[in-house]
C-alpha positions, 0 to 999 in steps of 0.5 A: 324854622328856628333850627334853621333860622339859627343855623342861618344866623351862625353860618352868616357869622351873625353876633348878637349886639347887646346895644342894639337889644337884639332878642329873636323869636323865631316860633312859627305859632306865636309869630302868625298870631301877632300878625292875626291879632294886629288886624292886618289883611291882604289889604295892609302895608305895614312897616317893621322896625327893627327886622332882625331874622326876619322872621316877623318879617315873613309872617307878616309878609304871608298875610299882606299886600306890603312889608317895609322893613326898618333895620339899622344893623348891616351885618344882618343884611346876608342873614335877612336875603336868607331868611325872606328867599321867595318874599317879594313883597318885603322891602328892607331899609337900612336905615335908623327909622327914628331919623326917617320923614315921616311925610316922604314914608306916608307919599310913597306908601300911602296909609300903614300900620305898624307891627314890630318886636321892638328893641326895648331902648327905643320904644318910647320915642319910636312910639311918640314918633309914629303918633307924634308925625304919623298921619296915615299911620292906622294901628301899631302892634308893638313887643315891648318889654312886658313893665312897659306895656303896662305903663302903655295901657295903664289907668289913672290912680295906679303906679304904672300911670304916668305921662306916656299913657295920658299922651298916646291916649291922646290919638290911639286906645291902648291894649295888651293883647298877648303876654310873652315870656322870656323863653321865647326869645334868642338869646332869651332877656332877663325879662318877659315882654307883651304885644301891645296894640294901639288902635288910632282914633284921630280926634279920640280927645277933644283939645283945642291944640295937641301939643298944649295938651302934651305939654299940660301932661308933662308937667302934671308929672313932672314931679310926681310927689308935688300937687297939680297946683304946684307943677302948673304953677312951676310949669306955667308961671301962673299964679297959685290963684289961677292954678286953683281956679281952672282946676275947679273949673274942671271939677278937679280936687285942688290936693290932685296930683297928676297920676290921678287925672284921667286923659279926658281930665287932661283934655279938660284941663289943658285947653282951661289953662290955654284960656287963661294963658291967652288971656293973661 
């Protein structure tokens, strides 16, 4: 398939758009095995981002009952009526999907999951969106650029942890599930990547209110060299005193920077600060 998936792309006059962080992968094997490890069955409609080739496209299409396809570059549209000839449970969607309803998508396809080679210049707000407005939305198995995925499956008390671990921990357990070198991809980037899987578990934290929850991760890290006291103070308008006191209230260490709080300490803390913000 790659001679001719090539052959394909260059008959069709197809340019890669750096802007657009186009990198294809067209190995068979390695495309069937994303697909098998997302779980996905005969059962599952899944939606792609980002089709490119149309190569993913097509394995995921082989093992499904629905494919629907999210690509926001035109000139692809020649190359992707080749490439998924004889598909015809694939539908492609010329559009940005960051700017797509996320409550009509759910209406007309009903429960989803998410299987992408992502362009690695959206994956952070393509990821927030989908858990963030994606209600039906079951599991994401997304490439990302391999320091990526580590940030996105991190654990507290390392360099990679930061603010988008503590938030997709909020909904969804985060794994690497294969490592990808850059080889493996056309034009090959200056980087490896990862598959990264995100199983939904609605409920996995128990906050009293999610966004609060978010905002209380953000400013933990906000500024990652000042202590907790001083961000929620800086964040919240509360006192230093106050700051202390939900802090011990969670069993948490008054010299703790955010880097240090599990998601469930966060959990914790967020819904001891809203106490006392509705309190005040």
């Amino acid at each position: 398939m790659e001679k001719d998936v090539k052959s394909i792309l260059s008959e069709s006059g197809f340019g890669f758009k750096k802007r657009l962080g186009q990198n294809f992968i067209t190995d068979k094997n390695l495309l069937a095995s994303i697909v098998e490890k997302s779980g996905a069955d005969e059962n599952s409609t899944v939606i792609e981002i980002g089709c490119g080739a149309g190569t993913l496209t097509r394995a995921i299409a082989e093992r499904v009952k629905r494919v629907v396809g999210f690509e926001v570059d035109l000139s692809l549209k020649p190359v992707l009526q080749r490439t998924l000839a004889g598909i015809d449970n694939a539908e492609i969607i010329f559009k940005d999907f960051l700017k797509a309803d996320m409550n009509e998508l759910e209406k007309r396809y009903g429960e989803f999951c998410v299987i992408a080679n992502l362009p690695y210049y959206v994956t952070t707000p393509l990821i927030t969106k989908i858990l963030d407005e994606g209600k039906l939305c079951r599991s994401l198995t997304v490439m990302v650029q391999e320091e990526v995925a580590l940030r996105l499956c991190a654990k507290e008390n390392t360099p990679e942890y930061g603010a988008i671990t503590a938030v997709i921990a909020l909904r969804a357990d985060a794994e690497i599930i294969k490592k990808v070198p850059r080889t493996m991809f056309t034009p090959r980037p200056n980087v490896d990547s990862a598959v990264v899987k995100l199983t939904v578990r609605d409920g996995r934290l128990p906050v009293t209110d999610a966004a609060f929850y978010k905002k209380t991760v953000h400013a933990a890290f906000a500024a990652r060299r000042k202590t907790l006291v001083n961000n929620l103070v800086n964040a919240f308008s509360i006192s230093r005193g106050q700051a202390e006191e939900v802090l011990a209230s969670c069993g948490i260490d008054l010299k703790a920077r955010g880097e240090t709080l599990s998601p469930e300490k966060f959990s914790a803390l967020s819904d001891g600060l809203l106490k006392i913000l509705q309190s005040n």
